[in-house]
C-alpha positions in Angstrom: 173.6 72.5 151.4 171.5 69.9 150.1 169.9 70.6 146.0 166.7 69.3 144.9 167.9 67.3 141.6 166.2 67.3 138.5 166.4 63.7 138.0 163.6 62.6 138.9 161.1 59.6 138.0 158.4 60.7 135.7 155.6 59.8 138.6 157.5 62.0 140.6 158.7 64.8 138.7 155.3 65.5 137.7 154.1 65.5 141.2 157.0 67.8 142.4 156.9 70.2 139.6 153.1 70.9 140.4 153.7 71.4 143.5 156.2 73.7 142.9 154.3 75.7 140.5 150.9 76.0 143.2 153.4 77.1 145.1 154.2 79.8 143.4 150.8 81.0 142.3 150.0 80.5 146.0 152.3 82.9 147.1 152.3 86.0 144.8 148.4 86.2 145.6 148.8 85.2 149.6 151.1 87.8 150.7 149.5 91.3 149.6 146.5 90.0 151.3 144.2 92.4 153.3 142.9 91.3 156.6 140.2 93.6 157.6 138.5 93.5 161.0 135.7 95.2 163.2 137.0 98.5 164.4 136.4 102.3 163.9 138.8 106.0 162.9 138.5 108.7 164.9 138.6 111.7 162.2 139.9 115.1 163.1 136.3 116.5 164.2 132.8 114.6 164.2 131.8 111.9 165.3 133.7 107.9 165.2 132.9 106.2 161.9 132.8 102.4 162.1 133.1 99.4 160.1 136.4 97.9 158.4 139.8 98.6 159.4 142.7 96.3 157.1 145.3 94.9 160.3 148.5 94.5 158.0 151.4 94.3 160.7 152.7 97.3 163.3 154.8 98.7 160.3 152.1 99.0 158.3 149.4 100.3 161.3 151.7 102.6 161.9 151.7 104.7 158.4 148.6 104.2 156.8 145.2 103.2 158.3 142.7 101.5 155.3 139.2 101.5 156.4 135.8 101.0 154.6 132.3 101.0 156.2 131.3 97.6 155.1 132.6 94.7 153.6 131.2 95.3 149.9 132.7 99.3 149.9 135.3 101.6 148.7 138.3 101.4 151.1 139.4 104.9 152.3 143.0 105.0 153.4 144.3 107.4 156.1 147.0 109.0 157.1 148.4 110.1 160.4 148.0 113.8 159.6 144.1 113.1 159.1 142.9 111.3 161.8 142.8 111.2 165.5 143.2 107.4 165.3 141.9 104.2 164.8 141.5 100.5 166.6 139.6 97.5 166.6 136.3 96.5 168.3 138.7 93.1 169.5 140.7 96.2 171.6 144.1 97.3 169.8 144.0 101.1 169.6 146.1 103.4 167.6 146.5 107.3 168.2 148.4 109.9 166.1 151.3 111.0 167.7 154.4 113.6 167.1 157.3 111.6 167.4 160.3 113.1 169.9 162.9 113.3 166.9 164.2 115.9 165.0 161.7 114.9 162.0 158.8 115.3 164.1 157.7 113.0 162.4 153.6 112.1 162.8 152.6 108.5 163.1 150.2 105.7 164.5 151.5 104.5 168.0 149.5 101.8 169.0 148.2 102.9 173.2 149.3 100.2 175.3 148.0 101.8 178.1 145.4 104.8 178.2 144.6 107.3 181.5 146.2 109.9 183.0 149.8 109.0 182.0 149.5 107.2 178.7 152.1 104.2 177.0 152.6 104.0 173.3 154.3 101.5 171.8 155.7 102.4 167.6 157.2 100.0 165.5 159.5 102.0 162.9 160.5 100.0 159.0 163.2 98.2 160.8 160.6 96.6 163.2 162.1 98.1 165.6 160.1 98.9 168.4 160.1 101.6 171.1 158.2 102.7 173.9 156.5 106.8 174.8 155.0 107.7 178.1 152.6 111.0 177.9 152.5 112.5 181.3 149.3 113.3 181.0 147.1 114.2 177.8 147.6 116.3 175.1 151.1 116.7 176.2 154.7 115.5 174.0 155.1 112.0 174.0 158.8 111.1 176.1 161.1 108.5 174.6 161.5 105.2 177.3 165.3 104.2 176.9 167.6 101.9 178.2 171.1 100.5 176.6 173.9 98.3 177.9 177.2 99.3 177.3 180.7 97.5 177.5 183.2 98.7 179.5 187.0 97.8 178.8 189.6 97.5 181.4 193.4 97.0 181.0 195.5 95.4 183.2 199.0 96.8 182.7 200.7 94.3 185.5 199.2 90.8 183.7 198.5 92.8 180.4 195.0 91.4 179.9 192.0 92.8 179.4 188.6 92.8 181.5 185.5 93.6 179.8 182.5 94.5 181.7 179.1 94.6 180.4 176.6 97.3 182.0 173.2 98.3 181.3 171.8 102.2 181.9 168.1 102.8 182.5 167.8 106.3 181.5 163.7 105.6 181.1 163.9 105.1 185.1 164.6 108.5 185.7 161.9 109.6 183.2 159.3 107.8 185.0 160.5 108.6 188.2 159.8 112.4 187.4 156.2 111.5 186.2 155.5 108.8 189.0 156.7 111.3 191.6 153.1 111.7 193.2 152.4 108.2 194.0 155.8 107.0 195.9 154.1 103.5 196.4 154.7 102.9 192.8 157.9 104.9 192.2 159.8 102.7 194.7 159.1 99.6 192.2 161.1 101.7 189.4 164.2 100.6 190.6 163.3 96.9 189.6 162.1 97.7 186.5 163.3 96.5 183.1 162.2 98.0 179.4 159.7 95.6 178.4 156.8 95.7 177.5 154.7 93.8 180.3 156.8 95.2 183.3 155.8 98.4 181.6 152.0 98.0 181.3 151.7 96.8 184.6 153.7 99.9 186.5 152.0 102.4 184.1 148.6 100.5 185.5 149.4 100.7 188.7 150.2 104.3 189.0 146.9 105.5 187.1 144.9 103.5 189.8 147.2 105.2 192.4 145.9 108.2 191.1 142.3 107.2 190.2 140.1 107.7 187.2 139.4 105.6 184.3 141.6 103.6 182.4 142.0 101.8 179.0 144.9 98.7 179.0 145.7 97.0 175.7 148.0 94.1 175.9 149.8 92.4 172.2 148.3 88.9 172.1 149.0 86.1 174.0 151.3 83.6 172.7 149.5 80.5 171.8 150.8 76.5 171.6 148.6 73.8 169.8 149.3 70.3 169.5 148.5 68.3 166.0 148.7 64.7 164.7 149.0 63.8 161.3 149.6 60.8 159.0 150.3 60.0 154.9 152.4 58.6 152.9 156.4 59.4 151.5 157.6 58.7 148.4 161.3 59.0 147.3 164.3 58.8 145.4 168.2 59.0 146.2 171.0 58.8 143.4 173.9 55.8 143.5 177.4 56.6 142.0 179.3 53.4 142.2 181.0 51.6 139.3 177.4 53.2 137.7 175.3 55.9 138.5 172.2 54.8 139.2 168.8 56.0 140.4 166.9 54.0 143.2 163.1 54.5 144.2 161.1 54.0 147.1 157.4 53.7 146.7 154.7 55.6 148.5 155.2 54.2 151.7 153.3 55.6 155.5 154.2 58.0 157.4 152.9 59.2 160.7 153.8 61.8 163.4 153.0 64.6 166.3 153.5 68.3 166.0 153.0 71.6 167.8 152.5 74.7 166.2 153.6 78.3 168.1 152.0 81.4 167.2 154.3 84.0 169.3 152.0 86.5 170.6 154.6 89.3 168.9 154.4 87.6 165.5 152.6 89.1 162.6 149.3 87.1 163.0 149.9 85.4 159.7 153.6 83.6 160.8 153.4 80.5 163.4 156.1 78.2 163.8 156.1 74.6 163.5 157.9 71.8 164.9 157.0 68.0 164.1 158.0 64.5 164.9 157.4 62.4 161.9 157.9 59.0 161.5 159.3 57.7 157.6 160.1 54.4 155.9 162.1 53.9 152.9 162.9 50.3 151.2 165.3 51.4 147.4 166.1 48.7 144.9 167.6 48.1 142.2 169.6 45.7 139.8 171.4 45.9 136.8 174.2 44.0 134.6 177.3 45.7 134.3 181.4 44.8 133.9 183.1 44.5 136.8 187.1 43.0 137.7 186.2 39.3 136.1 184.8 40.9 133.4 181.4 41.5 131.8 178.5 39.7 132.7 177.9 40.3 136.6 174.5 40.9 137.9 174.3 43.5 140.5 171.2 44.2 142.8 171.4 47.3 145.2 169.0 47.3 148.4 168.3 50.3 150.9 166.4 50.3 153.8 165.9 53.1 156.1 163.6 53.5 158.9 163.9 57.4 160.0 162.7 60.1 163.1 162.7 63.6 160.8 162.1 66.4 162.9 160.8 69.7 160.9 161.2 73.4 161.9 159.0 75.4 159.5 157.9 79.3 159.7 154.0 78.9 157.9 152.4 81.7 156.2 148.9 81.2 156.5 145.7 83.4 155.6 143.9 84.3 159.0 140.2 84.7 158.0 137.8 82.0 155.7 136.4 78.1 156.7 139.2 77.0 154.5 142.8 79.1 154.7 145.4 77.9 152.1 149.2 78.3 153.8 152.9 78.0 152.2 155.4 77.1 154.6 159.5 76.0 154.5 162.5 75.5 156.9 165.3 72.9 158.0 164.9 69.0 158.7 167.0 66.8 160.6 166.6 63.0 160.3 167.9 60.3 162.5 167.6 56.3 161.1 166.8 54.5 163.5 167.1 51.6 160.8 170.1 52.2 158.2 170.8 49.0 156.3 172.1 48.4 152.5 174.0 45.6 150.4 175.3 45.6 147.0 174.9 41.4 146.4 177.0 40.4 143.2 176.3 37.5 141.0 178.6 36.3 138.4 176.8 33.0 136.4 179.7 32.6 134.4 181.7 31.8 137.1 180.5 30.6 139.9 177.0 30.5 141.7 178.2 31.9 144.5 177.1 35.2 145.8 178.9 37.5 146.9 177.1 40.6 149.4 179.4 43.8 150.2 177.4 46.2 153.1 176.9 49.7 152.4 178.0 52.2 155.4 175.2 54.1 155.3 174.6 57.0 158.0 172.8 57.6 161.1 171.6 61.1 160.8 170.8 63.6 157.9 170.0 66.9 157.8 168.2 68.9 154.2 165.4 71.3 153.4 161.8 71.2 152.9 159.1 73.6 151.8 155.4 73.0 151.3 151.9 74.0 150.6 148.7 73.2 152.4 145.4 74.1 153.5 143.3 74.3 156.7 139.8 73.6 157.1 138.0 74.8 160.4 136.2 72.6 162.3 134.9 75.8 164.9 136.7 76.1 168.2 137.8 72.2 168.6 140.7 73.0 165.9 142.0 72.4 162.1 141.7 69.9 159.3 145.1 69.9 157.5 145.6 68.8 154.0 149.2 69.3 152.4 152.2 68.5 150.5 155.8 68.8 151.0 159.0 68.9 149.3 162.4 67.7 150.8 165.9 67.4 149.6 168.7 66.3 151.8 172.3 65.4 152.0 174.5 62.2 151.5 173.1 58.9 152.8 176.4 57.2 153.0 179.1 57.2 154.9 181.1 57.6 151.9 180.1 61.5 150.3 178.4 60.8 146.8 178.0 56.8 146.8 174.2 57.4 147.7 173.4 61.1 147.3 170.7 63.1 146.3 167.7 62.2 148.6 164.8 63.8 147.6 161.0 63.2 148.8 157.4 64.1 148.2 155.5 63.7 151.6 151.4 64.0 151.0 150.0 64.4 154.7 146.6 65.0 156.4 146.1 65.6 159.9 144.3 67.8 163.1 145.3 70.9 164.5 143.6 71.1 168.2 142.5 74.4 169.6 142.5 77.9 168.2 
């Protein structure tokens, strides 16, 4: 895997190491963070208090709900055992429930769908998840199962083995037994899978078979945006020939597309990102050294790369604010579209002839990259993003260690469209 080297130009050692220590403060602060929204608790008798509930994934919701009336008091936190529930006014609901295991262990299931049969949905530390009908209120929550198995057969006349997967659907049968009054829906069973929308929509469908009111709660939609953005790359990469050598490339532009993917079933914090981005990169260098005619030579080294890098990044950003700082890191892979060098030798005690020697470079790279940034909102049109990013990656050359070492600092600004 590439390393991020410590040899660095002073320029850019400076720059990197500041980076690297924002970073850091950035991220000890950003992760504990509470993200409080509108919503109520239910407590045990009385009537709903509202104000502040803190959203901190299903893990979380689902052992401990932190709620204060306003944003300037006390927070309260809650446990299972003490409320009825909780939700938001934006429509997630929690309820404490009595898990089906031998613990009997009380939590916060979060009510996917709410009538006269009810769906839960409980997230355990694992992030696991699983799925409870409730037949009708009040009554014990029923685990929703299925599991594939693999069969293995043995052929004793060509003494090979067949293996067969097979999935069960022992929820079917559960549902079939609650769903028995309304045949229109329990026909559909059959087709069903265990996830999550096929679920909401057949637990739907039999409460309005049945009549009465209704509450369904679906995890939020997954949503694609589409950014440009534009800077400037600066560089270095280490030469081991008959010296070792470092080369540098100057701030030089940059420009690409992106898209950024926030997975409905991703903490509301993560989003993935995957960018285009255009990168040039011109190294030089000379020097005076010895070389098979003696001492004396004058060397001069010259790079050029033209490259396609393609990011994929997980971002950690804060949801809430006009301006939301973010830390984010993953993979690169880089194909030149331009990958030229020459070592040109000159020996003026010789001759005045000069004598140029390509260097094989390669076509692709691949390396690591981690950065920091912020986002400024600009309402419902989208972003402003303002960041920097590290990079590292792995031999240049076709010949491993002749140009090794690439490192970058990328400084970038750009638009996010959409919410």
């Amino acid at each position: 895997m590439p390393v991020i080297h410590l040899h660095l130009s002073v320029s850019l050692y400076v720059l990197r190491n500041t980076l690297i220590g924002a970073l850091l403060l950035m991220s000890v602060p950003a992760l504990p963070q509470t993200n409080f929204k509108p919503g109520y608790v239910l407590p045990l008798s009385g009537d709903t208090l509202r104000g502040q509930v803190d959203s901190r994934g299903e893990r979380r919701n689902a052992t401990v709900c932190r709620f204060r009336p306003s944003s300037d008091a006390a927070v309260t936190e809650y446990t299972p055992a003490q409320l009825r529930g909780y939700g938001f006014t934006s429509g997630r609901e929690y309820q404490s429930q009595t898990l089906p295991t031998a613990g009997k262990t009380q939590v916060f299931v979060q009510a996917l769908v709410v009538g006269k049969t009810s769906l839960y949905r409980y997230a355990d530390q694992d992030d696991t998840e699983f799925y409870y009908a409730q037949a009708a209120p009040g009554t014990a929550l029923l685990p929703l199962v299925q599991s594939d198995t693999t069969v293995v057969e043995y052929n004793q006349q060509t003494h090979a083995e067949t293996k067969t997967r097979t999935r069960v659907y022992p929820f079917r049968n559960v549902l079939w037994t609650i769903m028995a009054d309304c045949p229109a829906v329990q026909t559909t069973l059959t087709r069903t899978e265990l996830a999550e929308s096929q679920l909401v929509k057949v637990f739907s469908a039999y409460n309005v078979c049945k009549g009465g009111e209704q509450r369904v709660t679906q995890r939020p939609k997954t949503r694609l945006r589409f950014a440009v953005l534009g800077g400037g790359y600066q560089a270095d990469v280490d030469f081991n020939g008959n010296i070792e050598k470092e080369l540098h490339s100057s701030m030089r532009p940059s420009y690409g597309i992106g898209i950024q993917l926030h997975p409905g079933s991703f903490n509301q914090h993560l989003s993935i990102v995957a960018q285009a981005i255009y990168v040039e990169q011109e190294y030089s260098a000379a020097y005076t050294g010895t070389g098979s005619l003696g001492s004396g030579y004058e060397r001069t080294l010259q790079v050029n790369l033209s490259s396609v890098r393609v990011p994929l990044l997980l971002r950690y950003s804060l949801t809430r604010g006009p301006v939301r700082p973010y830390i984010q890191g993953g993979g690169v892979f880089a194909v030149h579209t331009k990958h030229e060098g020459q070592e040109t030798d000159y020996y003026p005690r010789f001759s005045s002839q000069v004598t140029t020697t390509p260097l094989d470079l390669r076509a692709y790279g691949t390396g690591l990259t981690v950065g920091l940034g912020v986002l400024i909102s600009t309402g419902q049109a989208g972003d402003i993003n303002l960041e920097a990013r590290l990079d590292s990656f792995d031999s240049t050359s076709q010949s491993s260690g002749l140009l090794s070492g690439a490192r970058g600092l990328s400084l970038l600004a750009g638009y996010t469209f959409g919410k």
